[in-house]
Every structure is written in C-alpha cells, then in structure tokens.
C-alpha positions as CSV (number, residue, x, y, z in Angstrom):
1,X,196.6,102.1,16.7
2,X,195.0,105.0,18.7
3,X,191.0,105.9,18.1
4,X,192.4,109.6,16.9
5,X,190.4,112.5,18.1
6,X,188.3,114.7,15.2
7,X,187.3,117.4,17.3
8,X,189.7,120.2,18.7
9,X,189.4,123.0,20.6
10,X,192.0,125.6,21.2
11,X,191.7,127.8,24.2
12,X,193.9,130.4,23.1
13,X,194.2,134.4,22.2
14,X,194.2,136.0,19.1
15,X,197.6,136.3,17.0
16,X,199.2,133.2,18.0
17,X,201.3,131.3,15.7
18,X,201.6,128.2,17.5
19,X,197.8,128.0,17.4
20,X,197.4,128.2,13.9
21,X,200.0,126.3,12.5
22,X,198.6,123.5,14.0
23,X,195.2,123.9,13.4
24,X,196.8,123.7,9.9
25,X,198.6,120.9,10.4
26,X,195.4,119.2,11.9
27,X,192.9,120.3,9.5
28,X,195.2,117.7,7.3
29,X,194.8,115.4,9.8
30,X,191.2,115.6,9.5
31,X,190.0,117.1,12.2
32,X,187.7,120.0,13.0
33,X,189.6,122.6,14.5
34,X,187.5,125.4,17.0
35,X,189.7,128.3,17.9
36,X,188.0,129.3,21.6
37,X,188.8,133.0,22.4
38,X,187.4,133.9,25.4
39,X,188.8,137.8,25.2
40,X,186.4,138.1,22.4
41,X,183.6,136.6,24.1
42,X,181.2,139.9,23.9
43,X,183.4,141.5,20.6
44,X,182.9,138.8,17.9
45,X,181.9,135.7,19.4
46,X,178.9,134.2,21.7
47,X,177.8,131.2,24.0
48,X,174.2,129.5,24.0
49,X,173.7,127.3,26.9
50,X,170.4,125.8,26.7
51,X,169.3,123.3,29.6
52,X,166.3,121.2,30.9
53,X,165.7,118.5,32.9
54,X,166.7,116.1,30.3
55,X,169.8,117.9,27.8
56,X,172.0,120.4,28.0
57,X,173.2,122.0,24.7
58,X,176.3,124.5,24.5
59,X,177.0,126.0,21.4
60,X,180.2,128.1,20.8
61,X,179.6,130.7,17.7
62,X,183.1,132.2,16.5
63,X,185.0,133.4,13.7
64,X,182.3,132.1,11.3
65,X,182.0,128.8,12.6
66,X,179.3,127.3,15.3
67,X,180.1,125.0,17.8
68,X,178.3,121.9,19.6
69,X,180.8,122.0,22.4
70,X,179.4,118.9,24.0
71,X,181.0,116.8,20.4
72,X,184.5,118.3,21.5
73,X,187.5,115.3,22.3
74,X,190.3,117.5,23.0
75,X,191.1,120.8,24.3
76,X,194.1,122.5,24.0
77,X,194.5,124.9,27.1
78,X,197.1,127.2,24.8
79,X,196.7,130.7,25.8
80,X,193.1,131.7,27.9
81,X,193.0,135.0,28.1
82,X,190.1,136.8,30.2
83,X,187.1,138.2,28.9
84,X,187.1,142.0,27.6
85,X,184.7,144.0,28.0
86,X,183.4,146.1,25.2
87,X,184.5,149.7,25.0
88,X,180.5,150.7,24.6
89,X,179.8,149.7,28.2
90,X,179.6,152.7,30.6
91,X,182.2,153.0,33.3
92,X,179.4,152.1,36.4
93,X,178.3,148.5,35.0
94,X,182.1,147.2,33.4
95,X,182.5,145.4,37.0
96,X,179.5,143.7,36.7
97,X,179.9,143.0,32.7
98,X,183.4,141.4,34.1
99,X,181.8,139.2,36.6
100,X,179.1,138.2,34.0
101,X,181.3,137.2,31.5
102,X,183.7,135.4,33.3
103,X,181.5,133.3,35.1
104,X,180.3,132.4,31.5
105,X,183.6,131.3,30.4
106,X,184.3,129.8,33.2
107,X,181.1,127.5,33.4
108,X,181.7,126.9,29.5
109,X,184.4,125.0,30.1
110,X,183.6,123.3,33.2
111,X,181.3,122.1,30.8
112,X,184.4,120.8,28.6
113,X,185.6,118.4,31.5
114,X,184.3,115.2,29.2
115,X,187.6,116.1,26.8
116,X,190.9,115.2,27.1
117,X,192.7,118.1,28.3
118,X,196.2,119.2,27.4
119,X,196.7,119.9,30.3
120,X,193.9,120.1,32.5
121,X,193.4,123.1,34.2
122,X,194.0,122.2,37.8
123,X,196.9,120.8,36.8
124,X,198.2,123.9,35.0
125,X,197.1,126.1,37.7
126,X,199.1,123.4,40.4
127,X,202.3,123.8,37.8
128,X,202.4,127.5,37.5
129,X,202.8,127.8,41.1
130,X,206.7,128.0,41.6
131,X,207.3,127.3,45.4
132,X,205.1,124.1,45.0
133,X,207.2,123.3,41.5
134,X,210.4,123.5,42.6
135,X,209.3,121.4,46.0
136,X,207.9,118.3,44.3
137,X,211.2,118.5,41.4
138,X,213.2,118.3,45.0
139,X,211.1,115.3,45.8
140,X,210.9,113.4,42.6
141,X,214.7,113.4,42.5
142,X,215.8,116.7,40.5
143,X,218.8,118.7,41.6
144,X,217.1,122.3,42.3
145,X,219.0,125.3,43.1
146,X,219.6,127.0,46.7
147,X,216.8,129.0,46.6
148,X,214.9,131.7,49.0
149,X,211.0,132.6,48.3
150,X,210.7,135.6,50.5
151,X,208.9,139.1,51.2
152,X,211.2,139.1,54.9
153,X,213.9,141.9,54.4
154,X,216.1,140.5,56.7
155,X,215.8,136.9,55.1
156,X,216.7,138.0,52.1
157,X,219.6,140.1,53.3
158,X,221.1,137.3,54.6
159,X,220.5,135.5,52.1
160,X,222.2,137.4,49.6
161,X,224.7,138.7,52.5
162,X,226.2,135.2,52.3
163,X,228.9,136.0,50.0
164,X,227.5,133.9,47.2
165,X,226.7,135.2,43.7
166,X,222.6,135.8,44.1
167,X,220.1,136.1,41.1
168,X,216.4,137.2,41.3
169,X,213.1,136.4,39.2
170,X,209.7,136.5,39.4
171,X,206.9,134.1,40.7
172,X,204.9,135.1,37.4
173,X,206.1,137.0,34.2
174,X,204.9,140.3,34.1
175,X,204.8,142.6,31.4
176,X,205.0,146.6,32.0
177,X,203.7,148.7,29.7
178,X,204.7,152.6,29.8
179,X,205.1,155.3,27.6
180,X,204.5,153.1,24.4
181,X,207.4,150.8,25.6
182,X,207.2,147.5,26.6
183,X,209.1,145.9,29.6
184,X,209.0,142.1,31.0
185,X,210.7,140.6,33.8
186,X,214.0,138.2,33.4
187,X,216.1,136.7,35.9
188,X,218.7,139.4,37.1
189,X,221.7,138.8,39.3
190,X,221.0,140.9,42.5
191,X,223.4,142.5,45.3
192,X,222.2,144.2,48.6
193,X,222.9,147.5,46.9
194,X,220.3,146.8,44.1
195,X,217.5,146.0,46.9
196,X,215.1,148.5,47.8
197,X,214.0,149.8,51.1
198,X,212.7,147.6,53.4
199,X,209.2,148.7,53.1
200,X,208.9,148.3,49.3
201,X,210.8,144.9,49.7
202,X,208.4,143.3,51.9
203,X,205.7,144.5,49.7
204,X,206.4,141.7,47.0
205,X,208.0,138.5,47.4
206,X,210.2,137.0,45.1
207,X,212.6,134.5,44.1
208,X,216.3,134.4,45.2
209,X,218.6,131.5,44.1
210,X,222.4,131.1,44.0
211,X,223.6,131.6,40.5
212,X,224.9,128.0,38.7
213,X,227.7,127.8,37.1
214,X,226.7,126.9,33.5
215,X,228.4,124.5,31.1
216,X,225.3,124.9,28.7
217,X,221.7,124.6,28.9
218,X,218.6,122.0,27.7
219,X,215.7,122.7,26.8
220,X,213.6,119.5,26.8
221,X,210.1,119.2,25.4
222,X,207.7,116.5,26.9
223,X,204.6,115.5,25.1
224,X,203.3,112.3,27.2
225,X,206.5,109.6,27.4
226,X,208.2,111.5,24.3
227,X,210.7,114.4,24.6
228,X,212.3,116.4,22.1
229,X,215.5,118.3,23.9
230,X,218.6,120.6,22.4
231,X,221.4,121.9,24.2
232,X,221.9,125.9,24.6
233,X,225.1,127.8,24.2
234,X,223.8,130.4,26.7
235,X,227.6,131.9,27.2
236,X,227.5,133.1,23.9
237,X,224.4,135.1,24.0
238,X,224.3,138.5,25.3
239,X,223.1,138.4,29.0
240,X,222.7,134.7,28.7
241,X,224.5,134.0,31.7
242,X,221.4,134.9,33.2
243,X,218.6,134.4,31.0
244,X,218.7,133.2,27.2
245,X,215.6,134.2,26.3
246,X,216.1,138.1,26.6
247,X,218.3,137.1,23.4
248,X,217.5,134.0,21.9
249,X,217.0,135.7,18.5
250,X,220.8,136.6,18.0
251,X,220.7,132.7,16.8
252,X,222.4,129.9,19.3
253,X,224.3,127.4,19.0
254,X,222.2,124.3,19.6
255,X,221.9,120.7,18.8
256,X,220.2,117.7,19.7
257,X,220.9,116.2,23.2
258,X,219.2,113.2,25.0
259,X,218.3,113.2,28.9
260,X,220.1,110.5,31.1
261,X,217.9,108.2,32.3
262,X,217.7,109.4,35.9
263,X,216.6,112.9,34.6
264,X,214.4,111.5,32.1
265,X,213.0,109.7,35.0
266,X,212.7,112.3,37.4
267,X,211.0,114.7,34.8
268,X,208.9,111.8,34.1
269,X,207.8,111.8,37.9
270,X,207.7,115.3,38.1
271,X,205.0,115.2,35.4
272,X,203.0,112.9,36.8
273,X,202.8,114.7,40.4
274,X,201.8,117.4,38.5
275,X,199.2,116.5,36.4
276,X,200.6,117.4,33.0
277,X,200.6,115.8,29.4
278,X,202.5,118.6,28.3
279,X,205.7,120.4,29.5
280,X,209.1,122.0,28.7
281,X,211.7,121.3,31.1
282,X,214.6,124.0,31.8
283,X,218.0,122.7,33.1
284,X,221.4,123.9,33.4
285,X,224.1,121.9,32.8
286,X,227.4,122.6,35.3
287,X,230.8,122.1,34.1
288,X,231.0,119.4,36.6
289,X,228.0,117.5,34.1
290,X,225.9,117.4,36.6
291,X,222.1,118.3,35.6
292,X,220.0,121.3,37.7
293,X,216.7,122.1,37.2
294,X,215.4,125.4,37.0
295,X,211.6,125.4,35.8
296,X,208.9,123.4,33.5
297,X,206.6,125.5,31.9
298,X,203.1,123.8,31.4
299,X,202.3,125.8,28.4
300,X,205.7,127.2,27.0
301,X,206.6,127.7,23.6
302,X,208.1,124.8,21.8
303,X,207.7,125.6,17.6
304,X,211.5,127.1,18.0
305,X,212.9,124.0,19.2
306,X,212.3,122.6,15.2
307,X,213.2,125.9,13.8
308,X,216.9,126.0,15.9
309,X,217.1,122.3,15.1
310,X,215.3,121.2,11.8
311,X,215.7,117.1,12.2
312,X,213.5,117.4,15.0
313,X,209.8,116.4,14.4
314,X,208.5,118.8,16.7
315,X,205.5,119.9,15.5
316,X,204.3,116.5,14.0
317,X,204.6,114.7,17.6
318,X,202.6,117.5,19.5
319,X,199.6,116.9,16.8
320,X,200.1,113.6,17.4
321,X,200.2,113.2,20.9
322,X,197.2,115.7,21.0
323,X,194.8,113.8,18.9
324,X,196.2,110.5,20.7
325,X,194.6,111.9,24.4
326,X,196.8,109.3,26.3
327,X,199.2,110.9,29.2
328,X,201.5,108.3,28.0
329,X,201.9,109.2,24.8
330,X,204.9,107.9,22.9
331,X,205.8,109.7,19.4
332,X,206.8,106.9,16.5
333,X,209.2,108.6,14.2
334,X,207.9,108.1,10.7
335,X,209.5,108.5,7.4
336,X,208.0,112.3,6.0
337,X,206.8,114.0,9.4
338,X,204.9,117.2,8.9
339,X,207.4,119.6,8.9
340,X,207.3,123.0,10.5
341,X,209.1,125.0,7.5
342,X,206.9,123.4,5.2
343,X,203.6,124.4,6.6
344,X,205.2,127.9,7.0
345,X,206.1,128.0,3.3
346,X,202.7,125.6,2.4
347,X,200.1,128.4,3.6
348,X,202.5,131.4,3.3
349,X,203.1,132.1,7.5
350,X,204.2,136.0,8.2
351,X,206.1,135.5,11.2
352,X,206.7,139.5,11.6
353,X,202.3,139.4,11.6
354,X,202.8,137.4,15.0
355,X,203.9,138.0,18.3
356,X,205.7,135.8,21.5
C-alpha cells in the first residue's frame, strides 16, 4: 500500500471542470485541495515569501483559504495560465507589473520542485514541442506519419506537389478571437491552391503530413503503467476525417479497446523519454490494422473518455494515481470506483457553467 499524498495543488485557471470534480473527488479522499490560479495573482489572490538565513516560508492566500506551500506533496500542472494584470494599472507601468508578477509565479513554483509533479514542467514543456514529439515516437518504435515541419515555400510545394492527399495543423492550438466570434485551429487537408503567397508562407511554419487512411481511431489515456483507451468512429462525424474533435459532441460511436503490446510498449517508452506521468495518446488505426501515431498531449482532457464509455473508471484512477506520486503507477480496479456521473449528480455539476 502507497503512503497517499494529503496535500494537493492544482495549477490551473478559473472555470475548469476537470479541476473541480476532482478536488471533489479528493476532498473524499481526504486531502486538502489548493486551487493555484496564477491569472488571479494581483485580482483575488496573493504570495508571501518570507526568507532568512535559516527558513524560508511561502504562503499562498486564495479563494478564502491560506496556504503553507512548502507542506504541498503533489502538484497538478492542469491549466497555468499567466498572470493578469489589473485593469487599474496605467498603460506606462503594465510591462513592468507583467515582468513583476511573472517572475513571482514563476519563482513560487520553483519553490514547489519538493512535490511530485504531474507532470513536471520541463517535461511538459519538452512534450508540447511537436518536431521533438514526433522524433523520439519515431525512435521509441511508433509508426508516425510522412510529415514536413516547414516555413520553406518551395519545401512545402513539393511536398504537397507530390500527388499525395496533404493535411495541415498547427505546432500549437491557437484560438482567434474577432468580432465576438471565436475561431481555433484543426487539422485541414491542404492543396497548393489553398497556400498563400510565398511571403506570408514563410512567415509561419507549420505542419504538413500525408493524410492516413483511417479504419477508426484510439484515444488512450496513460496515468503511470495504467491506460484507459476507446476506439473512435471518426467517419461518422462531420469533418472527422480530419479532425474529430471539431465534432465530438454529435455523440460517437466508441467502446473500449486495449493497445497491443508493442504499442503499449512503445507509448510506454515514449513516456519515459519524455518525462511524463500523465498523457493521452492519439492514433489512427488503418484499414490495414496497423497502428499510427499522431500526437500525446501532456495535459489533454480525459473526463469524456468515462462519459462516452461509462465502465471505465476514469476518474477514480487519475485521483489515484495522483495521490500515489509513483511514475509507475498501476490502477487496481476495485469493486464501487468513484464514478464520474455520480459526483456530477452528488454536488449538482452545471456542465453548460463550464467551458473546454
């Protein structure tokens, strides 16, 4: 039996449901739960960092509640968001407002490096870099697409010249916001005709990978050794040739599916190069069966997985594996898990309140 963790922290941003359904979930558990939000480090919330030659004491004070940060065992690195800086602050000294309180939070959880993280942040900042992602998933024995990272219009030209269907994303998801509409980047099948001018397409890089063929796809949730995955009917989903998650609300058909071993494995691998504890793994699965990997997300979303496919403890193993603060975690199913439409229902959850 594992020494369990009894204090949390939860680097995250406000209005995030995967945050606090598990701090309800481990408030039962008996911890004590500290929601960090750095965005509202100078609106609703403070640091005191006292030091001398002999101590150092960092308190946290937010939503009611103070802090001893040093007494934290676990940090969940969920959502950290940057500082704002308060409306009230006149336009000359915002940059230097900015740089003050970002090298606060940013020393603040230097200060945090005693904890187990989930997952530590040179490890998350290692896995959101794509190029470097897809290299090491090459290496650790993953089937990765053909793919191009490129600003060089005549690269990409060729590249998409070759005659083979071509499809374009980001290095980063970015969100556009104009006019009081919102617009976010997806993967998008791209033609010479759709590319710009040369001198607006060597302005930004981007990636470019032959399109796969797609029986169906997996989505396959690591926490530690233990994965939860569920197949995805992406072909019947509007655009979901492409990308399923522009439309993953029309309802899919999923169900439970396990890895083979040589995937499991290689994600396994993958992880470890990385640095991660936690991760959701992206594949594509051809007609021909055979198994491609397309991304893992070190802090994706994974509360849906239990809510398309109910017999999956979901939401019980990630407490679990985050009070356990092993990188080997292994989830032992139990009889009555903690069950994600029971803690919705328990403490009355407004999904609509909440947002991705």
């Amino acid at each position: 039996m594992y020494n369990k963790a009894k204090n949390v922290l939860i680097n995250t941003k406000d209005n995030d449901l995967h945050s606090d359904v598990v701090t309800k979930v481990l408030t039962e558990m008996d911890c004590r739960v500290t929601l960090y939000q750095s965005e509202k480090l100078a609106v609703s919330s403070a640091i005191n960092l006292k030091l001398d030659e002999q101590d150092t004491q960092l308190e946290y004070w937010g939503r009611n509640q103070v802090t001893e940060l040093s007494e934290v065992e676990v940090v969940w690195h969920r959502r950290p968001q940057k500082p704002l800086v308060p409306g009230y602050v006149v336009s000359e000294d915002k940059s230097f407002v900015q740089q003050e309180l970002s090298c606060t939070n940013q020393a603040c959880l230097a200060l945090l490096e005693h904890a187990f993280w989930l997952n530590p942040q040179a490890a998350a900042t290692r896995a959101n870099l794509k190029p470097l992602q897809l290299n090491l998933a090459g290496k650790a024995g993953l089937t990765i697409p053909e793919t191009l990272i490129s600003n060089d219009p005549k690269g990409i030209k060729a590249f998409i010249g070759s005659g083979q269907d071509t499809i374009y994303k980001p290095l980063n998801a970015f969100v556009w916001h104009e006019q009081g509409r919102n617009y976010a980047t997806y993967t998008a099948r791209v033609t010479a005709q759709h590319l710009p001018n040369d001198t607006l397409l060597s302005a930004s890089p981007g990636i470019y990978q032959r399109l796969v063929p797609k029986q169906y796809e997996v989505r396959a949730q690591f926490f530690g050794r233990s994965y939860f995955a569920v197949s995805i009917d992406s072909n019947r989903l509007q655009y979901g040739e492409l990308d399923w998650r522009l439309h993953q609300h029309q309802g899919t058909m999923s169900e439970p599916v396990e890895l083979p071993d040589e995937i499991y494995q290689a994600a396994c691998a993958l992880m470890d190069e990385l640095g991660l504890v936690f991760g959701a793994f992206d594949f594509i699965v051809t007609p021909d069966n055979d198994w491609v990997f397309l991304e893992v997300n070190e802090s994706g979303q994974f509360l849906f997985l239990e809510q398309w496919c109910p017999e999956l403890p979901v939401l019980d193993a990630f407490c679990k594996c985050l009070v356990a603060r092993d990188n080997n975690f292994t989830y032992r199913r139990v009889l009555q898990p903690r069950k994600l439409a029971d803690v919705l229902d328990d403490y009355h959850f407004d999904l609509q309140l909440y947002t991705a």
